[in-house]
N, C-alpha and C positions, 0 to 999 in steps of 0.2 A: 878240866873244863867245867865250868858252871850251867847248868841244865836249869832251865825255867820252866817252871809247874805249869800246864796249861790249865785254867782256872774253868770249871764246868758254870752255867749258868741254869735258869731254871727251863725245866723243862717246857719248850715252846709248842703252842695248838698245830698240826698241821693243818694246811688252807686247801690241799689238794691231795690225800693221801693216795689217791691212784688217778689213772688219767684226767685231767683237765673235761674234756668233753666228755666223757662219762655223766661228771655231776652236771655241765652247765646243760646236758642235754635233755635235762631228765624232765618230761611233760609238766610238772606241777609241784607246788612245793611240796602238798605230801609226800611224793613222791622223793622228792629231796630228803625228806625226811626220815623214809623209809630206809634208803640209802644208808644214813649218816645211823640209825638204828643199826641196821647188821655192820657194823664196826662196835657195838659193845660189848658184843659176846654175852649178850642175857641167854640165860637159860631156858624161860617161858615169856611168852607176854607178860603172866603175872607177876613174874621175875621184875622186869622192865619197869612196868606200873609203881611197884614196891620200891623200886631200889631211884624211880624216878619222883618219886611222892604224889604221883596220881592215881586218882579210883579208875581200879580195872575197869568199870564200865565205861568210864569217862576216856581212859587209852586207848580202847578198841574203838569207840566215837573217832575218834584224834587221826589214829591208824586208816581208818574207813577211809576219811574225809569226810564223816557229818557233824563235826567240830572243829575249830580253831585251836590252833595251839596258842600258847602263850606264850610270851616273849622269857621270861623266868622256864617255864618248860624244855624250851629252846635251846638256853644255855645249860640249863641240866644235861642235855641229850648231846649239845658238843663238848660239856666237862668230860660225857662218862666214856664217850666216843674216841675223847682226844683227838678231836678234827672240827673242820668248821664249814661243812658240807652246805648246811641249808645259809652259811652267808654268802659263803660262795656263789652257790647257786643265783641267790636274789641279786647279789650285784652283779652275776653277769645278764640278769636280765633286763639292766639299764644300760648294758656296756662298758661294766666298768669288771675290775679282776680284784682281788687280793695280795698284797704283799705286805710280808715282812718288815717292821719298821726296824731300825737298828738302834738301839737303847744307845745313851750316855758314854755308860761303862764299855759296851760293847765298841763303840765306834775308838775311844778311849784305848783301851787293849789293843784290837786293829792297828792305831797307829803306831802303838809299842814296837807290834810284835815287826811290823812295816822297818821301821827305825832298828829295830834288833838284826833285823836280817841286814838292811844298811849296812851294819857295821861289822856283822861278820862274812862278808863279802870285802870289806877292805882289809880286813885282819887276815884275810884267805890269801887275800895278792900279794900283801907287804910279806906273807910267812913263805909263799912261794918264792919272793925276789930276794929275798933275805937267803934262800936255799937254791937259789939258782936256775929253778924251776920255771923262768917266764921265756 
């Protein structure tokens, strides 16, 4: 029998790596922030600063709340995180949630794999009827 390679894709951001209300509840978006930070596993703050490309004094400002982060900053902090905590967060403070779009390729394969099983569900019957088996 012919065995179909399951094809891996790239690796996708999680939107919610641990409870849902966890992140949406979290007071402020520093705080969100915070959050989405101990998911990188930095070693120090200066760790963090360095491997984030901002000045340690400027990160601890950031961290406090007596600065703004920056939207480039941001996305540094859900690259290193591999999660997307502070978008999370801000869109569920309009009401809205996150979800996974399903690519081209992906909806594409889906319906392969949909069609594949089709047909080996009727290949199962006719092999059964054929053997006496129904």
């Amino acid at each position: 029998m012919t065995t179909i390679e399951q094809r891996q894709f790239p690796f996708r951001v999680e939107a919610y790596p641990m409870d849902r209300h966890i992140i949406t509840t979290q007071p402020n978006f520093v705080k969100a922030m915070d959050l989405a930070l101990t998911l990188c596993k930095f070693e120090s703050s200066k760790d963090a600063a360095r491997k984030l490309e901002i000045d340690a004094g400027a990160f601890s400002c950031k961290k406090d709340g007596n600065k703004p982060w920056s939207v480039d900053e941001v996305r540094r902090v859900m690259d290193a995180g591999q999660n997307l905590i502070p978008l999370a967060w801000l869109a569920a403070q309009y009401g809205h949630g996150l979800v996974m779009l399903e690519t081209e390729a992906e909806r594409r394969e889906r319906g392969l794999m949909e069609a594949l099983e089709a047909e080996r569900v009727k290949v199962r019957v006719l092999t059964d009827a054929l053997h006496g088996k129904l």
